[in-house]
The first five atom37 places (N, CA, C, CB, O) and aatype in JSON, in Angstrom:
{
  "aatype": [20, 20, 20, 20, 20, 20, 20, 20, 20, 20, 20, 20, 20, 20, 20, 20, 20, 20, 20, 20, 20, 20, 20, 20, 20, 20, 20, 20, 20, 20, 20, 20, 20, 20, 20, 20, 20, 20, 20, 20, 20, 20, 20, 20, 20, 20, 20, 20, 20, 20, 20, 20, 20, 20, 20, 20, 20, 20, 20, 20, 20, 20, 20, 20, 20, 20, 20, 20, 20, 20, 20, 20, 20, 20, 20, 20, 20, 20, 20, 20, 20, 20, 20, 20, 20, 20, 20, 20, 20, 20, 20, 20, 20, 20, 20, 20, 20, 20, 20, 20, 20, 20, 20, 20, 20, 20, 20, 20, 20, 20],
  "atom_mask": [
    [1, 1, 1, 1, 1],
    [1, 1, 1, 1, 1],
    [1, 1, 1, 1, 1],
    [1, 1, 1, 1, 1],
    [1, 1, 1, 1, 1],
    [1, 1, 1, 1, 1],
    [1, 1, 1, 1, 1],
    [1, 1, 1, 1, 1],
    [1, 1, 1, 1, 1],
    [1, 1, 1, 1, 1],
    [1, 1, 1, 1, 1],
    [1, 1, 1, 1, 1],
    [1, 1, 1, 1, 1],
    [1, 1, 1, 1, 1],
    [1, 1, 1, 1, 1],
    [1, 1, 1, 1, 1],
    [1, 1, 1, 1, 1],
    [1, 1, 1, 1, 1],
    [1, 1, 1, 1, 1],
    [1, 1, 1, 1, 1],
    [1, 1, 1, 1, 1],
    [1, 1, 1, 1, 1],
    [1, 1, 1, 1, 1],
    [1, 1, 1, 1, 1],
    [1, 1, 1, 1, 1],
    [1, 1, 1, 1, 1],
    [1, 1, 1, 1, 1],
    [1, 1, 1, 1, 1],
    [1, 1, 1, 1, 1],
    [1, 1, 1, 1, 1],
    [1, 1, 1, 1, 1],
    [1, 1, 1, 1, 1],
    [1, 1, 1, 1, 1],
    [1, 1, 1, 1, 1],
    [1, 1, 1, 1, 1],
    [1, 1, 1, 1, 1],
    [1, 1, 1, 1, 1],
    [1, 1, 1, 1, 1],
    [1, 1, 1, 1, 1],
    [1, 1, 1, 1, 1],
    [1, 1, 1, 1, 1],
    [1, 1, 1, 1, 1],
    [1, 1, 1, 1, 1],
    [1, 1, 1, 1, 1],
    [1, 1, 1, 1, 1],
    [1, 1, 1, 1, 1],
    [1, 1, 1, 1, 1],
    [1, 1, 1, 1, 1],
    [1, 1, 1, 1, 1],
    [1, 1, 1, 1, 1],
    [1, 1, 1, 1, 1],
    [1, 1, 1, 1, 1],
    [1, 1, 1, 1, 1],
    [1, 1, 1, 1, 1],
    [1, 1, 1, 1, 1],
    [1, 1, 1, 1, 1],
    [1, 1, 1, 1, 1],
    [1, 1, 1, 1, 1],
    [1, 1, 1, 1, 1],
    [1, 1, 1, 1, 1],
    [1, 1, 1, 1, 1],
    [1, 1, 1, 1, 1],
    [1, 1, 1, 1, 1],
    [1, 1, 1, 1, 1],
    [1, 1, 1, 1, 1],
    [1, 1, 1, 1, 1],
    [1, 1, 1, 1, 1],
    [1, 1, 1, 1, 1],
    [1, 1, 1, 1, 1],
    [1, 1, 1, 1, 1],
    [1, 1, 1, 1, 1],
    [1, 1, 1, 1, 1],
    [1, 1, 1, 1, 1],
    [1, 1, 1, 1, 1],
    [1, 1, 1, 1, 1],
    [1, 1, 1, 1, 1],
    [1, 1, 1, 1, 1],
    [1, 1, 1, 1, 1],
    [1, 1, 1, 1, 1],
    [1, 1, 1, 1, 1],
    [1, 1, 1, 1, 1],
    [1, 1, 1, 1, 1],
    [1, 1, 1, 1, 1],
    [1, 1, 1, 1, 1],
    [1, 1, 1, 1, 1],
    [1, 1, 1, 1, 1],
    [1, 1, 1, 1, 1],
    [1, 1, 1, 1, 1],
    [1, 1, 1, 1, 1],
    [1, 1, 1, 1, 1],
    [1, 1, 1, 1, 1],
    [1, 1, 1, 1, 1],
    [1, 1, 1, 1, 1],
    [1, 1, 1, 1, 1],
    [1, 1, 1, 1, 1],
    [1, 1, 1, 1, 1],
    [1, 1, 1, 1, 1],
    [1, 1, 1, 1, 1],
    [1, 1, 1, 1, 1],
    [1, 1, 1, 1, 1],
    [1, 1, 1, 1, 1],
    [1, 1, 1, 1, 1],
    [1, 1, 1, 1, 1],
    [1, 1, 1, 1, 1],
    [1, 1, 1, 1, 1],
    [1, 1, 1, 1, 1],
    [1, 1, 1, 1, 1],
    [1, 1, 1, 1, 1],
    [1, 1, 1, 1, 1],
    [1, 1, 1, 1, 1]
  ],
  "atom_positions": [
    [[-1.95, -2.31, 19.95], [-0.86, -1.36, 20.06], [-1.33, -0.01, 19.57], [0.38, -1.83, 19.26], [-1.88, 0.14, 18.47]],
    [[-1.11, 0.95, 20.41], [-1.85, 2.6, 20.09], [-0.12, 3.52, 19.94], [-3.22, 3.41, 22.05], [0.01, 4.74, 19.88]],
    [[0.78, 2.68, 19.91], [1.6, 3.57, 19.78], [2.8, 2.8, 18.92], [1.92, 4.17, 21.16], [3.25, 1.66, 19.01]],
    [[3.21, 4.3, 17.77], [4.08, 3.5, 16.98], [5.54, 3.32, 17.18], [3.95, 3.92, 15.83], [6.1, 4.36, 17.52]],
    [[6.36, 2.21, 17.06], [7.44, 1.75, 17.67], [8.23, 1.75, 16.18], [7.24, 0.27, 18.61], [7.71, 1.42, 15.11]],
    [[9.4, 2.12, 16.35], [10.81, 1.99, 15.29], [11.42, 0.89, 15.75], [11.99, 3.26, 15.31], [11.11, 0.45, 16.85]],
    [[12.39, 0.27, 14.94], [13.32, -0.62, 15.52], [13.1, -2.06, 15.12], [13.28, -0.48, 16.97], [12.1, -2.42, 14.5]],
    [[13.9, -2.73, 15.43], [13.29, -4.19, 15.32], [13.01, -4.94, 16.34], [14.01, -5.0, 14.67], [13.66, -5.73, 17.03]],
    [[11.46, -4.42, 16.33], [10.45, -5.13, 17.09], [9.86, -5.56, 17.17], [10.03, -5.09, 17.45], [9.03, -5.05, 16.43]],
    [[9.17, -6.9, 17.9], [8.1, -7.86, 17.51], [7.13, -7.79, 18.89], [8.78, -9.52, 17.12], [7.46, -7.88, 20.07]],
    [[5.58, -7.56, 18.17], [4.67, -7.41, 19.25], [4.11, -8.55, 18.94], [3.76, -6.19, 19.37], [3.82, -8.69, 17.75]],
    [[3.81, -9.7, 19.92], [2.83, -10.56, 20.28], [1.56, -10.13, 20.74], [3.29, -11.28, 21.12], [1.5, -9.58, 21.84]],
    [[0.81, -10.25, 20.25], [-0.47, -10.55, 20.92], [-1.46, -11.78, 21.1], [-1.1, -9.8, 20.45], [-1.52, -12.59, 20.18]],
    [[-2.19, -11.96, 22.17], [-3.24, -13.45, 21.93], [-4.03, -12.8, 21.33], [-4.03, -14.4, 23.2], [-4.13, -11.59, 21.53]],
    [[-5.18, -13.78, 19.99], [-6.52, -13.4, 20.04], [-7.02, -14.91, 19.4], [-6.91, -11.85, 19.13], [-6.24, -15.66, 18.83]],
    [[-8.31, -15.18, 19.59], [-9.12, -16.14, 19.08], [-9.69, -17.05, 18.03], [-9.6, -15.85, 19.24], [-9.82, -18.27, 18.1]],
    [[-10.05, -16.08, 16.87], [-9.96, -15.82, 16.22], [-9.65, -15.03, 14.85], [-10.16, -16.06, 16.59], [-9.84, -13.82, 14.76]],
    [[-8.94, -16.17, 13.34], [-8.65, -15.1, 12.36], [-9.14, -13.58, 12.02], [-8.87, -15.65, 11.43], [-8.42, -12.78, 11.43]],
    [[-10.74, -13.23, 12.57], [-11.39, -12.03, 12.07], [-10.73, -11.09, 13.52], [-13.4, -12.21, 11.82], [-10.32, -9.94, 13.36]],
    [[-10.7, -11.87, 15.09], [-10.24, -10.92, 15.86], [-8.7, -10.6, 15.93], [-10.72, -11.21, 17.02], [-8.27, -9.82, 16.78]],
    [[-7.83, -11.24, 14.98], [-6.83, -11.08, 14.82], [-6.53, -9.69, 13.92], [-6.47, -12.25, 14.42], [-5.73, -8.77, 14.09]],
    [[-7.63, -9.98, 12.81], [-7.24, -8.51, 11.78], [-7.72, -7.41, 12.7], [-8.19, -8.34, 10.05], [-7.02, -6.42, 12.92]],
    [[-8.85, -7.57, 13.22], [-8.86, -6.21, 14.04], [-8.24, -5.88, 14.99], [-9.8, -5.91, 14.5], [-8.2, -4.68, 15.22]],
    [[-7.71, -6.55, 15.64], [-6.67, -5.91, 16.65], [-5.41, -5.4, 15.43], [-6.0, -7.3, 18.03], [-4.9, -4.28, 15.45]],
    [[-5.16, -6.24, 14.64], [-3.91, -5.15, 13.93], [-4.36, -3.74, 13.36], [-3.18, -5.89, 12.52], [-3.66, -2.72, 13.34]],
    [[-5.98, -3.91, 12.78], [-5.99, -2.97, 11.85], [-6.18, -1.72, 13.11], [-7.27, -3.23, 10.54], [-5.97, -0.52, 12.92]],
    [[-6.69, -2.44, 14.58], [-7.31, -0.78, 15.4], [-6.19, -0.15, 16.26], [-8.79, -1.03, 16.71], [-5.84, -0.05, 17.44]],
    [[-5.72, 0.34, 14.66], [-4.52, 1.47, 14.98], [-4.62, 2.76, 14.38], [-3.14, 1.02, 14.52], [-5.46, 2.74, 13.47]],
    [[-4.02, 3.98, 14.56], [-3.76, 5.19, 13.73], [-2.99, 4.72, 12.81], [-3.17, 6.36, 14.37], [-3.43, 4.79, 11.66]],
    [[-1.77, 4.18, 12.99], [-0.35, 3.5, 12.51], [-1.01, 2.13, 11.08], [0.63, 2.48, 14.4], [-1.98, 1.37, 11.14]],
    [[-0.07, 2.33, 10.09], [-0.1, 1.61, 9.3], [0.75, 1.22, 8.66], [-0.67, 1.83, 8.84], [0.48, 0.24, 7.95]],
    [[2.17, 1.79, 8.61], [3.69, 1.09, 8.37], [3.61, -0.33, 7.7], [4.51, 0.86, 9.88], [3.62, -0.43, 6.47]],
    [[3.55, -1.37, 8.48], [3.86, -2.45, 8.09], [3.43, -3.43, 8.83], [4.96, -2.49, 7.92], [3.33, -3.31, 10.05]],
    [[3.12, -4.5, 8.21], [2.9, -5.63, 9.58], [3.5, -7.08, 8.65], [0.68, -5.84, 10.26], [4.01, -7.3, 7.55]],
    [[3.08, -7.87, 9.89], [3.5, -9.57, 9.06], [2.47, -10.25, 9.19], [4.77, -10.63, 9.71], [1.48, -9.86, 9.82]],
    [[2.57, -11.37, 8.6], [1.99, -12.67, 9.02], [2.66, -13.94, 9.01], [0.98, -12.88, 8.32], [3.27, -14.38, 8.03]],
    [[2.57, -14.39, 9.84], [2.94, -15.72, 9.58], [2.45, -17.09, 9.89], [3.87, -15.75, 9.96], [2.1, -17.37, 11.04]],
    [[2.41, -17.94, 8.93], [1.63, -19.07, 8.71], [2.05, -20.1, 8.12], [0.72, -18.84, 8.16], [3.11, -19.91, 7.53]],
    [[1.58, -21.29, 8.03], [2.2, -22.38, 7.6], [1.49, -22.35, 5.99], [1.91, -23.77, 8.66], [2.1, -22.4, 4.93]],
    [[-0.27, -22.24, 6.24], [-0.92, -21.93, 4.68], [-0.87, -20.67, 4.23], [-2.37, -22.21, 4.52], [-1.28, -19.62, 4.71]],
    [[-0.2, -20.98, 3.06], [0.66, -19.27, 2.41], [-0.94, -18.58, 2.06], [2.1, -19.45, 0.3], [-1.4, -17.54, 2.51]],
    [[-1.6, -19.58, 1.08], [-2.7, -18.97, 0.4], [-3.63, -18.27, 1.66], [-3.54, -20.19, -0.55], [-4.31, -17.29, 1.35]],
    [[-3.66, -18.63, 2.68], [-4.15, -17.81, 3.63], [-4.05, -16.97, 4.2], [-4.29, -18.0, 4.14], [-4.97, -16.31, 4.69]],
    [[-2.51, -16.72, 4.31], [-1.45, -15.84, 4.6], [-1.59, -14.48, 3.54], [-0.02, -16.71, 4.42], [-1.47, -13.29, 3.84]],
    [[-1.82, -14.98, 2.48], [-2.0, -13.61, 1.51], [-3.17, -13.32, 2.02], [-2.04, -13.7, -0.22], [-3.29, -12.22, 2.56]],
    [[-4.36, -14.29, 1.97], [-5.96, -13.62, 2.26], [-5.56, -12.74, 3.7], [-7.49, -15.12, 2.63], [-6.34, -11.85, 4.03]],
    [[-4.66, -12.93, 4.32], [-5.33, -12.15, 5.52], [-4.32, -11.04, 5.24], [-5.35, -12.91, 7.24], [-4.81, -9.99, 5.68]],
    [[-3.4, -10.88, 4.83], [-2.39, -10.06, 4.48], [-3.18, -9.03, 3.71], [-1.24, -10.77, 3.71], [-2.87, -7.86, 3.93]],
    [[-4.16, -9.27, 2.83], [-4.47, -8.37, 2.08], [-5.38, -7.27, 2.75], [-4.98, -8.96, 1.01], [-5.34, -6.08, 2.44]],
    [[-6.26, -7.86, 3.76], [-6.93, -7.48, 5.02], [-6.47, -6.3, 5.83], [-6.89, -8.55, 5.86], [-7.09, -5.43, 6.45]],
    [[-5.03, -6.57, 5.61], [-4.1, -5.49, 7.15], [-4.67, -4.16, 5.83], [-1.24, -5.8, 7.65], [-4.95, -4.08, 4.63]],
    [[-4.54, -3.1, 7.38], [-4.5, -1.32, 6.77], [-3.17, -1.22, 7.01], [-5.48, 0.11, 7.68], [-2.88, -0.54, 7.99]],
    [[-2.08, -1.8, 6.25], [-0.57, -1.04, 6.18], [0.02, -1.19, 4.72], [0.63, -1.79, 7.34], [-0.27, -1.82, 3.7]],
    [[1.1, -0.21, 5.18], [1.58, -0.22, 3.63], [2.35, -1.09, 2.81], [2.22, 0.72, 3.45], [2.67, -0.98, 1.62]],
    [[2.74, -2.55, 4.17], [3.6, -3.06, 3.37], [3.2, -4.59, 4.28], [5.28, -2.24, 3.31], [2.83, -4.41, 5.43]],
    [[3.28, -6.18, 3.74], [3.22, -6.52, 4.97], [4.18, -7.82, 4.58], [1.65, -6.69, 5.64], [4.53, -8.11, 3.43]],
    [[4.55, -8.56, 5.84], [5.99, -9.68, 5.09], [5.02, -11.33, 5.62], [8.4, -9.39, 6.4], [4.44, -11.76, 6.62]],
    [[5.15, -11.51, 5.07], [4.76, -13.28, 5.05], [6.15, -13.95, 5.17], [3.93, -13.93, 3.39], [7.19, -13.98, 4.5]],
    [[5.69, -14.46, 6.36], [6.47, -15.7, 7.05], [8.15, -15.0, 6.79], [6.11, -17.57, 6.05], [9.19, -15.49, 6.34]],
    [[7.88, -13.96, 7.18], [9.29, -13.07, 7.15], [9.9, -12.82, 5.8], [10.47, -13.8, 7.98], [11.09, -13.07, 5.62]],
    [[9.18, -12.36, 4.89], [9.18, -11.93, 3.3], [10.71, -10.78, 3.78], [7.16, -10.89, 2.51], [11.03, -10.21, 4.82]],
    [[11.23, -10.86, 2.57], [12.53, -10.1, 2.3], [12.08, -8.41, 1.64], [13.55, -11.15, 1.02], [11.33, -8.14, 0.69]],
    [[12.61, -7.79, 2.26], [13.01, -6.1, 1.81], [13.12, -6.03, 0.02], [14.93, -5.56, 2.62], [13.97, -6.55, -0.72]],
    [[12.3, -5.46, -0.21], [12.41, -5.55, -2.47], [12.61, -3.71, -2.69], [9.94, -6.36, -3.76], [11.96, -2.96, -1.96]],
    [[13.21, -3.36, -3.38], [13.74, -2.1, -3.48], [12.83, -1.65, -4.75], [15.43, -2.08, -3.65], [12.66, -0.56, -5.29]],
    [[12.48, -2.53, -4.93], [11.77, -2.16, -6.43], [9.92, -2.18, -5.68], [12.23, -3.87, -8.08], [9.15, -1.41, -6.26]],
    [[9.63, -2.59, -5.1], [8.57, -2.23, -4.08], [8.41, -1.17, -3.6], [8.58, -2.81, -3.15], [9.35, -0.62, -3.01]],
    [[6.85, -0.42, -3.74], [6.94, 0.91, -3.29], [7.33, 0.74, -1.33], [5.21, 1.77, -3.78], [7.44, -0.34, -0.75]],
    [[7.43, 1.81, -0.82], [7.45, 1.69, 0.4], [6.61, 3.12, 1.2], [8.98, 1.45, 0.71], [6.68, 4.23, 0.68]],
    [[6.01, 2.95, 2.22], [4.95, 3.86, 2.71], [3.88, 3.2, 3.12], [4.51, 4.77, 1.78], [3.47, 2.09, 2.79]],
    [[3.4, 4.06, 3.97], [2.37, 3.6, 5.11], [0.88, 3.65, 5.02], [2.59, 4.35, 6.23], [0.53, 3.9, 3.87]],
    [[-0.04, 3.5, 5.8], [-1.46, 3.86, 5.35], [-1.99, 4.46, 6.78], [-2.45, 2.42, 4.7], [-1.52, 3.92, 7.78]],
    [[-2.7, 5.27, 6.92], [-3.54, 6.11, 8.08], [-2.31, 7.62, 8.48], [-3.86, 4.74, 9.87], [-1.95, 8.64, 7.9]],
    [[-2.04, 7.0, 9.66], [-0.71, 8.1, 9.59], [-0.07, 7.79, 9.75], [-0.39, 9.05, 10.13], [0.4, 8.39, 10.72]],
    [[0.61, 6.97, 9.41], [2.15, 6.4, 8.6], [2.59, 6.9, 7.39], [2.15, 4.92, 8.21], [2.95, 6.04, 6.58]],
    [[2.66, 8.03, 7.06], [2.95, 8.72, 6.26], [2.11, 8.52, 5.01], [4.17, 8.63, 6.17], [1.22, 7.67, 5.1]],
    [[2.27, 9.29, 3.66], [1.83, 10.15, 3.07], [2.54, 9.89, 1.24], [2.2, 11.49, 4.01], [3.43, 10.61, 0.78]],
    [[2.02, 8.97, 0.63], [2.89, 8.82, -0.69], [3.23, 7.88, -0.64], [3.93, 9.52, -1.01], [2.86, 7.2, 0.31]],
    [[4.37, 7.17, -1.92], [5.35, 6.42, -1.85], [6.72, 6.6, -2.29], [4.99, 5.59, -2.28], [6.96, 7.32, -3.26]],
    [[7.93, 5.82, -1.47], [9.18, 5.8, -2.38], [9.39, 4.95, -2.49], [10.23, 6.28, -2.24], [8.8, 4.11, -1.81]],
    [[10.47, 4.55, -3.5], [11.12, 3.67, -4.16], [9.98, 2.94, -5.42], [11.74, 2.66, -3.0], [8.8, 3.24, -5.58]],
    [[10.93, 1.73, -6.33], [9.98, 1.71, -6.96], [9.3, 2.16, -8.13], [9.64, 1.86, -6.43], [9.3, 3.38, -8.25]],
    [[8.67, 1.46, -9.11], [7.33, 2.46, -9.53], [6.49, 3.44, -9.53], [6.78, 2.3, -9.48], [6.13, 4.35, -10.29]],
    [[6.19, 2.91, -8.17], [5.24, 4.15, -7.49], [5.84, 5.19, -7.0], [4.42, 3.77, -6.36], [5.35, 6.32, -7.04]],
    [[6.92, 4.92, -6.52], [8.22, 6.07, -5.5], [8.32, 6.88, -6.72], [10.2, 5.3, -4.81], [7.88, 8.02, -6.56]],
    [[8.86, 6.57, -8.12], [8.92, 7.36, -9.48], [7.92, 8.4, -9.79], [8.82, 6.45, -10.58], [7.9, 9.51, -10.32]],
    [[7.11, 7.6, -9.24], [5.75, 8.66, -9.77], [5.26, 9.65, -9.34], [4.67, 8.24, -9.81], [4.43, 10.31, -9.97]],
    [[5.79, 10.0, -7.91], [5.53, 10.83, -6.7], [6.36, 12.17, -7.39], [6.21, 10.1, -5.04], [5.92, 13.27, -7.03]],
    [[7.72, 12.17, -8.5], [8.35, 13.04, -9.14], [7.91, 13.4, -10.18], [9.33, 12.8, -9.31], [8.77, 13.93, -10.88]],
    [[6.48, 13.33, -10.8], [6.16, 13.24, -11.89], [5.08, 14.74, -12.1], [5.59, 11.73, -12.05], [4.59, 14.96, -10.99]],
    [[4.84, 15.24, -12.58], [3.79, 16.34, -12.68], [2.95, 16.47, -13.69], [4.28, 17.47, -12.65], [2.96, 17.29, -14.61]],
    [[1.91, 15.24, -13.38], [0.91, 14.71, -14.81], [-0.53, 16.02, -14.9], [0.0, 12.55, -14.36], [-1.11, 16.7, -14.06]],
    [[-0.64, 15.87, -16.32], [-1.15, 17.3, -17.14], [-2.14, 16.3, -18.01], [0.3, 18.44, -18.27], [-1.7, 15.19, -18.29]],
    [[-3.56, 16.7, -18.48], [-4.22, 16.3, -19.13], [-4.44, 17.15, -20.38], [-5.09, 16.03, -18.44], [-4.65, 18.36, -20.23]],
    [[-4.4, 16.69, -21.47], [-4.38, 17.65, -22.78], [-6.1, 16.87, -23.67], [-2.35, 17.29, -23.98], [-6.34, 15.72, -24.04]],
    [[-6.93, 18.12, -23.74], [-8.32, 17.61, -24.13], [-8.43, 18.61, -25.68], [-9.75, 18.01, -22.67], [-7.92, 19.73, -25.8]],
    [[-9.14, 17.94, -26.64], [-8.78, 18.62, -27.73], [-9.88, 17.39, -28.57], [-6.89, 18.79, -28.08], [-10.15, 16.21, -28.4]],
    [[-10.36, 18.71, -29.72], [-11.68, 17.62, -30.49], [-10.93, 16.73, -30.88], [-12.68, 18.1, -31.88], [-9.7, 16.74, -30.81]],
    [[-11.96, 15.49, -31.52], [-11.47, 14.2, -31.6], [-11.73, 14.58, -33.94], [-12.83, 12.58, -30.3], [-12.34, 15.38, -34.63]],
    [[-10.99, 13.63, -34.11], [-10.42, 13.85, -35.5], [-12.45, 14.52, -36.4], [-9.44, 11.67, -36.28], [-12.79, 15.56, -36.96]],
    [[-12.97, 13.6, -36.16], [-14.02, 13.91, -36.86], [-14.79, 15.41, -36.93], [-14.8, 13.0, -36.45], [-15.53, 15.81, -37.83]],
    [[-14.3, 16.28, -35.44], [-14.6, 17.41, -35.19], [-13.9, 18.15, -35.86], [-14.59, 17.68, -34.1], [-14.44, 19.25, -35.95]],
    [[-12.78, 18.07, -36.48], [-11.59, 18.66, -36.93], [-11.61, 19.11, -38.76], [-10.4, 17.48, -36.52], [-11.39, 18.47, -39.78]],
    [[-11.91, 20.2, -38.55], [-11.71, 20.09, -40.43], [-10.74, 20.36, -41.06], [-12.45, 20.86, -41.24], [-9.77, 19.86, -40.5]],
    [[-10.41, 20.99, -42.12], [-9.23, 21.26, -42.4], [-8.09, 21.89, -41.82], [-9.38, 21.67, -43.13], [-8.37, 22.56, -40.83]],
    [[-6.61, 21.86, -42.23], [-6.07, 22.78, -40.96], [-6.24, 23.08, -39.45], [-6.26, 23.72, -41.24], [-5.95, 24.13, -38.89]],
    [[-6.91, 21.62, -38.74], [-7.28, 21.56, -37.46], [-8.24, 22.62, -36.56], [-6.15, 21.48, -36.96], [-8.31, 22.85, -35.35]],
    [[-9.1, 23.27, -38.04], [-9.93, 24.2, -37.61], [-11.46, 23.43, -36.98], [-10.1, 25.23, -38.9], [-12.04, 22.58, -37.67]],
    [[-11.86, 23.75, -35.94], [-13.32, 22.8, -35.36], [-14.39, 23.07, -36.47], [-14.11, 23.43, -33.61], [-14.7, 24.18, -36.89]],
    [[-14.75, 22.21, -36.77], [-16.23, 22.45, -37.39], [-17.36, 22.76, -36.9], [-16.64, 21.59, -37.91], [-18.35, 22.88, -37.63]]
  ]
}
């Protein structure tokens, strides 16, 4: 699939094998979301972890609000919701300053 679709939609495809399976998902621009589904879960994660998207549902995994949400390639840019969605509001600053032993009296450097 070279083009990205909204909605609730399900693309079938055939392929052969597990390795030609990830590449047909991953050879996209698009990275949104994908699924898997399988009867062996533990495999289901291994290949899940494989996809280039931002989110992916096993055996039709449920919507978590507390899960970041966002895409990978050009499927957008960041995350919301979440942890990570929090952090996107954040404006982190690094403060560097001698360490105690450099410091002499009255926080003057030695």
């Amino acid at each position: 699939m070279q083009e990205e679709i909204f909605g609730p939609v399900l693309v079938i495809l055939a392929y052969d094998t597990i390795e030609e399976g990830i590449a047909i998902a991953n050879d996209s621009e698009f990275g949104l979301s994908g699924a898997v589904w399988a009867a062996d879960i533990p495999e289901a994660v291994r290949i899940a972890t494989r996809l280039r998207t931002g989110q992916v549902a096993i055996n039709g995994g449920r919507f978590n609000a507390k899960a970041p949400f966002g895409g990978f390639k050009t499927s957008g840019v960041g995350r919301e919701l979440g942890h990570h969605g929090l952090l996107e509001y954040f404006e982190l600053q690094s403060l560097q300053f001698p360490s105690a032993d450099e410091l002499g009296s009255f926080g003057e450097t030695v």
